[in-house]
C-alpha beads as a LAMMPS data file, in Angstrom:
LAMMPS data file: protein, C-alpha beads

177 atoms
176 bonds

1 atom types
1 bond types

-500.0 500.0 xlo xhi
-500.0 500.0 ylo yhi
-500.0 500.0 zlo zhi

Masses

1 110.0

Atoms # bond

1 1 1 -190.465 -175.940 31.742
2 1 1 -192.203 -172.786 33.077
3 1 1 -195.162 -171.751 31.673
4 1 1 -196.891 -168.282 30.780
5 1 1 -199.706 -167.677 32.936
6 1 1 -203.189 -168.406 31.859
7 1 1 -203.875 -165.103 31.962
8 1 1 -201.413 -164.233 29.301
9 1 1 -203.170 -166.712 27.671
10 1 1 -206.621 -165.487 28.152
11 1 1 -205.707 -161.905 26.984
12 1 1 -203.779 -163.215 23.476
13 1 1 -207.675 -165.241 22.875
14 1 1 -209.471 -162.437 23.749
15 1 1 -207.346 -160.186 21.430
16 1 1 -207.495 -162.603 18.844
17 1 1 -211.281 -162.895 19.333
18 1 1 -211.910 -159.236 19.392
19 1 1 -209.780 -159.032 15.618
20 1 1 -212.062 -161.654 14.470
21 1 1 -215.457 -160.626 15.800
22 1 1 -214.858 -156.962 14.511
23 1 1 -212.447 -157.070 11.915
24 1 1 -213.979 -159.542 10.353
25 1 1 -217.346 -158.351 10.258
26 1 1 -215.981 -155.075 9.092
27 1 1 -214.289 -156.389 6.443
28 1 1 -217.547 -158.287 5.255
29 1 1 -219.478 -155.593 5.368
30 1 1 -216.835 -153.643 2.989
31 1 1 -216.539 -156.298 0.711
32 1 1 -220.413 -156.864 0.286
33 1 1 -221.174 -153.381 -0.047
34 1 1 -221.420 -151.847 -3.556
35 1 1 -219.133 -149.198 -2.597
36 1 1 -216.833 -151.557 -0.662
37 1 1 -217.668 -149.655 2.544
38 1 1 -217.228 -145.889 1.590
39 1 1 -220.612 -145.077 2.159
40 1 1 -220.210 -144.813 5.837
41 1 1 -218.735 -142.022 6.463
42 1 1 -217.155 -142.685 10.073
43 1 1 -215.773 -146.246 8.985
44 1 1 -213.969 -145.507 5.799
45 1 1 -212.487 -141.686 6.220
46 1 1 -208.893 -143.285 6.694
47 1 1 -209.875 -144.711 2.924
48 1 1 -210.210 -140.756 1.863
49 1 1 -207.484 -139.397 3.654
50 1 1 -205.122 -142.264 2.009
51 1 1 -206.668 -141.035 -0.991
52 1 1 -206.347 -137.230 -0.804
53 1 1 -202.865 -138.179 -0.145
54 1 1 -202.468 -140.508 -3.174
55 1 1 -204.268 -138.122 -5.210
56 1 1 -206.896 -141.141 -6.141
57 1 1 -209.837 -141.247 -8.176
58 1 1 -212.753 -142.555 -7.402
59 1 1 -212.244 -145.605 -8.890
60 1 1 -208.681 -146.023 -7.045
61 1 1 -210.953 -145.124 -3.603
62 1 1 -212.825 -148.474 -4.764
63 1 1 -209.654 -150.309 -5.067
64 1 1 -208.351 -148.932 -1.960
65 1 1 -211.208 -149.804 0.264
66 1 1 -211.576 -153.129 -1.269
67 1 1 -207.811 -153.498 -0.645
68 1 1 -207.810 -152.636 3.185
69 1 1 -211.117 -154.979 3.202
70 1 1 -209.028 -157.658 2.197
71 1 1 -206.097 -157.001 4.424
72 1 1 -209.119 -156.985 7.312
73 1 1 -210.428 -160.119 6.254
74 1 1 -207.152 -161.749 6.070
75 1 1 -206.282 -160.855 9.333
76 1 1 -209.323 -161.732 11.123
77 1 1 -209.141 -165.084 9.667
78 1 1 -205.203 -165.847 11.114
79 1 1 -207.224 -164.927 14.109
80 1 1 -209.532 -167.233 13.650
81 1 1 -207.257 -169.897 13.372
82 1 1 -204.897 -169.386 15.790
83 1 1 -207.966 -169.647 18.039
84 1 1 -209.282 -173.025 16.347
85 1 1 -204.977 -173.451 17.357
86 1 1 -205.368 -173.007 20.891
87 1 1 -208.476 -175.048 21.230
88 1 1 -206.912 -178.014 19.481
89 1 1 -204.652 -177.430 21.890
90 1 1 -206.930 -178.822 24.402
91 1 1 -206.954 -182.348 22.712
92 1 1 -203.318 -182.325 22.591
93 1 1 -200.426 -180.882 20.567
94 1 1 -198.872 -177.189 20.808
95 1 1 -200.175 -173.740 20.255
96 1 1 -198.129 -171.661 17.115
97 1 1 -198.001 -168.133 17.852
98 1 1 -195.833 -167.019 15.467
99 1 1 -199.093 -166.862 12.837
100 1 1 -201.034 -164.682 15.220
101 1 1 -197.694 -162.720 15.528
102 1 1 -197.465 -162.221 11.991
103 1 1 -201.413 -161.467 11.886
104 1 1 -200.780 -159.030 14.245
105 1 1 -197.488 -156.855 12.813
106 1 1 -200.244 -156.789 9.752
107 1 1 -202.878 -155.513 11.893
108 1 1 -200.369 -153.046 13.359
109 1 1 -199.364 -152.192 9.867
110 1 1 -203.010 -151.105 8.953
111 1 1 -203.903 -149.408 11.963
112 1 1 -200.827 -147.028 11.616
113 1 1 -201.768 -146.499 8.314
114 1 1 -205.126 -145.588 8.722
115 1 1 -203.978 -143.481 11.710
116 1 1 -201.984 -141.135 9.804
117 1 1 -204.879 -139.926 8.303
118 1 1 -206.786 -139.130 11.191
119 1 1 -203.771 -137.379 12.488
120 1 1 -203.295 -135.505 9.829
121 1 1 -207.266 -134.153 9.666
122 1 1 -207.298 -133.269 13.987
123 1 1 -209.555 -136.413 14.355
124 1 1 -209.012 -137.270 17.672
125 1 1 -212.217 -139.799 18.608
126 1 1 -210.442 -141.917 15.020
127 1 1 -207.379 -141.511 16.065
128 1 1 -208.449 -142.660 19.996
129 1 1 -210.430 -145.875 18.273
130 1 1 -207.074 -146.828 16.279
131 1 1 -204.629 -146.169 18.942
132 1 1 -206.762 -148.754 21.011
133 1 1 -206.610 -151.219 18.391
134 1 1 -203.003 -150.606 18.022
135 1 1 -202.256 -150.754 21.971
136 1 1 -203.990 -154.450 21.588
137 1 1 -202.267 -155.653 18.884
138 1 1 -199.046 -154.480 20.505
139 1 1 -199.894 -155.994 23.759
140 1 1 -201.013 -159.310 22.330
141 1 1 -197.761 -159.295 20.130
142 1 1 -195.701 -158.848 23.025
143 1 1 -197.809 -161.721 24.998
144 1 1 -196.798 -163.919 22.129
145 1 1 -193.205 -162.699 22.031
146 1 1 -192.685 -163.462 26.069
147 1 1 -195.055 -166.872 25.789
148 1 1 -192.698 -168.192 22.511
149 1 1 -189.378 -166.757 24.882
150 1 1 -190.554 -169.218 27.642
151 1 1 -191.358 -172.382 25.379
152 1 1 -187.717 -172.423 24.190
153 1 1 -185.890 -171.729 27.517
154 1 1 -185.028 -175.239 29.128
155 1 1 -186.510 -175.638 32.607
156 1 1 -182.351 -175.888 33.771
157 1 1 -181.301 -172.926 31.892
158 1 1 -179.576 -171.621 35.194
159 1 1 -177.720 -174.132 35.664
160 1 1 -176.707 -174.546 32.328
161 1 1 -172.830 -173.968 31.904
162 1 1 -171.583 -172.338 28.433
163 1 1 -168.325 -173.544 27.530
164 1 1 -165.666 -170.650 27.052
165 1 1 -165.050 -169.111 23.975
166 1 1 -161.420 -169.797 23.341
167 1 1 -159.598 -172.911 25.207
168 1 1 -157.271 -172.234 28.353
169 1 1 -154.028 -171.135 27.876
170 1 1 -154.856 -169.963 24.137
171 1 1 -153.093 -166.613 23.109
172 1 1 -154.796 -163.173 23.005
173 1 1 -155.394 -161.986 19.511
174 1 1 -153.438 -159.741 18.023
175 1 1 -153.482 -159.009 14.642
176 1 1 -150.416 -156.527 14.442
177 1 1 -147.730 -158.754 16.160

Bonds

1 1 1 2
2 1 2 3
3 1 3 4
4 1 4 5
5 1 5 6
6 1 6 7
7 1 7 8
8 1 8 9
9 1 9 10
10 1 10 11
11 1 11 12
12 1 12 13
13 1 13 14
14 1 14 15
15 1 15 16
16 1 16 17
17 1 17 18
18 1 18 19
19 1 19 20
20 1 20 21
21 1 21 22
22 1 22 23
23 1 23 24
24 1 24 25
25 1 25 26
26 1 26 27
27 1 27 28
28 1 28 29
29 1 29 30
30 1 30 31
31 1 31 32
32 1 32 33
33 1 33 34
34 1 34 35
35 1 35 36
36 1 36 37
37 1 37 38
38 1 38 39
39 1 39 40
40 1 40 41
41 1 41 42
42 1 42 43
43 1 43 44
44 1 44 45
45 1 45 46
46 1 46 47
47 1 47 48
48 1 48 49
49 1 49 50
50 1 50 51
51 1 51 52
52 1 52 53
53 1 53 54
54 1 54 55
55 1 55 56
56 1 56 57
57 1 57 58
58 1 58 59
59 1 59 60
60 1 60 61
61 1 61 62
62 1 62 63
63 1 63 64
64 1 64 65
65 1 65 66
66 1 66 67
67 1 67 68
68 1 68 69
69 1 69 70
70 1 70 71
71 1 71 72
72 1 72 73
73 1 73 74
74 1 74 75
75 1 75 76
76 1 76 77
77 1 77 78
78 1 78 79
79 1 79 80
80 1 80 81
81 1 81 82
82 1 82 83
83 1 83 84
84 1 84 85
85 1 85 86
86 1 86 87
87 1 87 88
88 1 88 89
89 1 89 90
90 1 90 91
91 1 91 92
92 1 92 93
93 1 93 94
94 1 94 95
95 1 95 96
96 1 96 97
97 1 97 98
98 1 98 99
99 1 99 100
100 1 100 101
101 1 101 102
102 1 102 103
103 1 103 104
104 1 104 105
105 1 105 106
106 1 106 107
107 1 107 108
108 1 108 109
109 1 109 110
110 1 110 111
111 1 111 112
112 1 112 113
113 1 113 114
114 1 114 115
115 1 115 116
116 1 116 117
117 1 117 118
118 1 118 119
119 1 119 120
120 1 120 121
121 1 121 122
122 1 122 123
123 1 123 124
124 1 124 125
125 1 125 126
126 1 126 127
127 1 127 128
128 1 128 129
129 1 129 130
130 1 130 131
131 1 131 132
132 1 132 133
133 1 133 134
134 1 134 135
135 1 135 136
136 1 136 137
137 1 137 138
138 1 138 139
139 1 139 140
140 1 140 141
141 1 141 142
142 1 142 143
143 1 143 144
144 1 144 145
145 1 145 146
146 1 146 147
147 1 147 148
148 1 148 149
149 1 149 150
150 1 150 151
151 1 151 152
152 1 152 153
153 1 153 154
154 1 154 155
155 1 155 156
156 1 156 157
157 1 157 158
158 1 158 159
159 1 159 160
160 1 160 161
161 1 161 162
162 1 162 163
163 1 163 164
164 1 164 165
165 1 165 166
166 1 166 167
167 1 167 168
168 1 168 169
169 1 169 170
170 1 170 171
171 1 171 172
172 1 172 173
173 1 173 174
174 1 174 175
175 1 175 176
176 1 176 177
């Protein structure tokens, strides 16, 4: 069976470390705060521009913020685990990507929400510090995509011949005969 290289490998861990390290923290610090995060300005103005769009109170900001805290927390721990995965890995057994994948389509799934925002107010150092995230999470998605690909293709799949799809001789179908 081929394998993906190990630097494939390296790159989906580092990704998956980087969502951890600052995802998580961020998502700490929002859900410790008193405010759930909104009192830095620079970190939570996706949170307002959701909000100005929503037409949100400040008590729905608060639910908001404490909502995409969650979501950040949630995916920094698949992150985490998929890591813990990949060093169990050393002791024996198989890596599962497909949590990290799905960690990662939710990751995706914030970012382009609190993108819009950004967009939409002519931010362009926010909207260069999402579209990174979002370029890594795509890329480390697509790492996982190609890696599960290769860990289901037999190492003979050449040489593997598909039987036909009708028998010999059979007659062509046609329905208005």
């Amino acid at each position: 069976m081929r394998k993906v290289s190990g630097a494939s490998v390296a790159m989906i861990l580092g990704v998956a470390l980087y969502f951890t390290l600052f995802w998580g923290f961020d998502a700490l610090r929002m859900l410790t705060s008193p405010t759930f995060g909104l009192e830095d300005v620079w970190r939570s103005q996706f949170v307002f521009g959701i909000g100005r769009v929503l037409g949100l109170e400040p008590m729905g900001l608060i639910k908001l913020a404490a909502f995409f805290g969650t979501l950040k927390l949630t995916v920094a721990g698949i992150c985490a685990v998929h890591i813990l995965d990949r060093f169990g890995l050393l002791s024996g057994g198989k890596a599962d990507s497909e949590i990290l994948e799905a960690g990662l389509i939710l990751a995706m799934l914030i970012i382009i929400a609190s993108i819009a925002p950004a967009l939409w107010s002519h931010n362009a150092d926010l909207v260069r510090e999402q579209t990174i995230q979002l370029v890594l999470a795509g890329l480390a998605a697509a790492l996982c995509i190609i890696e599960r690909g290769y860990a289901r293709r037999p190492d003979n799949a050449d040489a593997i011949l598909l039987p036909a799809a009708t028998p010999r001789a059979a007659p062509w179908f046609s329905p208005f005969r």
